[in-house]
Residue, then its C-alpha position, 0 to 999 in steps of 0.5 A: x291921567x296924561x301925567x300918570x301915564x308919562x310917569x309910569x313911562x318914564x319910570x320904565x326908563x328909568x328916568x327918575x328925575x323926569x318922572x318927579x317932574x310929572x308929581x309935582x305937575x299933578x300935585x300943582x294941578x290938584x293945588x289949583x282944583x283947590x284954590x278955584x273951586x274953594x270948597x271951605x267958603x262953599x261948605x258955608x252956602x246953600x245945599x247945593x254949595x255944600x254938595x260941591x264943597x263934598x265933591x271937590x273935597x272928596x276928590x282932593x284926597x283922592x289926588x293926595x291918595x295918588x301922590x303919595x303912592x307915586x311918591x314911594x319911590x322918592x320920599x317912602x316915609x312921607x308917603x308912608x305918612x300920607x297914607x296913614x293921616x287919609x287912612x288908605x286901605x292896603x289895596x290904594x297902597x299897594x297898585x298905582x294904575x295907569x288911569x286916574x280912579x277915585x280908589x276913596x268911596x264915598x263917606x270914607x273917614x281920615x284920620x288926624x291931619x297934621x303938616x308934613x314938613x316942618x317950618x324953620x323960623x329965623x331964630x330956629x335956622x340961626x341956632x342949626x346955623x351956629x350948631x353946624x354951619x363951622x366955619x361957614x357960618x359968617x360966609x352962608x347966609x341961606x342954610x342947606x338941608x344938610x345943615x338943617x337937617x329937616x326932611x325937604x318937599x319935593x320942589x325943594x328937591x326938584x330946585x336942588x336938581x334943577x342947580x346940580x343940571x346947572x352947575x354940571x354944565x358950568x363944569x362941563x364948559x370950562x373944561x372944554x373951553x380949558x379954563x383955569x385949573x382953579x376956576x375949574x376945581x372950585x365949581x367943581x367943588x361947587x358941584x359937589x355941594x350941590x350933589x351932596x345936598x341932593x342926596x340928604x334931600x332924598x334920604x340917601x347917604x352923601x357919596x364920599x368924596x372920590x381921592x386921586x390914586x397914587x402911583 
C-alpha cells in the first residue's frame, strides 16, 4: 500500500521514472511472497497445505492484477496482455486505488497463461545481429533492443534509465570541466544511443537527431 501511494504521488508530479521505480519494488516484493511462501510444493501437502497454496496463489494474481494496471501508462499492450491472460473484469481495469484490495473473488478462473517476453537464444540474437547490426556487427558483442526488436520488461527499462542518468552526467562534467571537443561529441554520441534505445523500449518512436542551423 506504501508503494501504491508514492506512485500515485509521484505520477501527480509528473515523476515517470520515479514512479516506475515503485512497480518494479512491488512486482519484487510479490516475486519473493512467491519464492518464500512456495505454494506449488504446498498444493502437494496436507489439507491445511493445500489451503495456504490457494491463499498465496489467489493473492499472487491479485498483485499481478495491480501491476498490470499500474502499468498502462508504460507498456499498455503488455498490460492489455496481462489483463486478458487473469480474465479481469472491466471495473479491475479501469480504477487503480490508493490502497491494496483484492479486486479478484474467491474462485475466480484465468485464462491461458503464456510468457510475456520472448527469450532470444544465442543463435536467434547472432541472425538479428548480422540481419541489423550493419557495420557495427563485429564492434558489438551484446545487442540493443532496437536491434532486437523484441519488446523490453521493465528492469530492462528501468537498467537503460539507469545508463541514460549515467551518461548525462558524464556529459554534463566534461563540459564543465571543458574537455576536449571530441571526447566531448563522442559520449554525447553515446548518450544519444542510449536515449534512442530507451525510447524503442518504452514503445515510442526515437527523437531525430537535432542538426545545427546554418547561418
Amino acid at each position: 500500500t506504501l508503494e501504491l501511494r508514492h506512485y500515485h504521488q509521484l505520477l501527480e508530479k509528473v515523476r515517470i521514472r520515479d514512479a516506475l521505480r515503485s512497480i518494479l519494488t512491488i512486482s519484487r516484493h510479490g516475486n519473493q511472497y512467491i519464492q518464500v511462501n512456495e505454494p506449488w510444493k504446498q498444493i502437494k501437502g496436507s489439507e491445511a497445505d493445500r489451503q495456504r497454496a490457494g491463499t498465496v496463489t489467489g493473492l499472487a494474481v491479485n498483485i499481478a492484477a495491480l501491476l498490470s494496471v499500474m502499468l498502462q501508462p508504460y507498456m499498455p499492450t503488455v498490460s492489455a496482455t496481462i489483463q486478458a491472460q487473469l480474465q479481469l473484469p472491466p471495473p479491475a481495469c479501469s480504477i487503480l486505488l490508493t490502497n491494496f484490495l483484492c479486486t479478484l473473488p474467491a474462485g475466480h478462473q484465468i485464462g491461458t497463461v503464456s510468457p510475456l517476453f520472448q527469450k532470444l537464444e544465442n543463435d536467434q540474437i547472432e541472425s538479428l545481429r548480422q540481419r541489423f547490426g550493419g557495420g557495427q556487427a563485429k564492434t558489438s558483442l551484446k545487442p540493443t533492443v532496437a536491434e532486437t526488436g523484441t519488446t523490453a520488461g521493465p528492469q530492462q527499462i528501468q537498467a537503460l534509465m539507469d545508463e541514460v542518468t549515467k551518461q548525462g552526467n558524464i556529459v554534463r562534467e566534461l563540459k564543465a570541466q571543458k574537455a576536449d571537443k571530441n571526447q566531448v561529441a563522442a559520449e554525447v554520441a553515446k548518450l544519444l544511443d542510449l536515449k534512442k534505445q530507451l525510447a524503442v523500449a518504452e514503445g515510442k518512436p526515437p527523437e531525430a537527431p537535432k542538426g545545427k542551423k546554418k547561418k
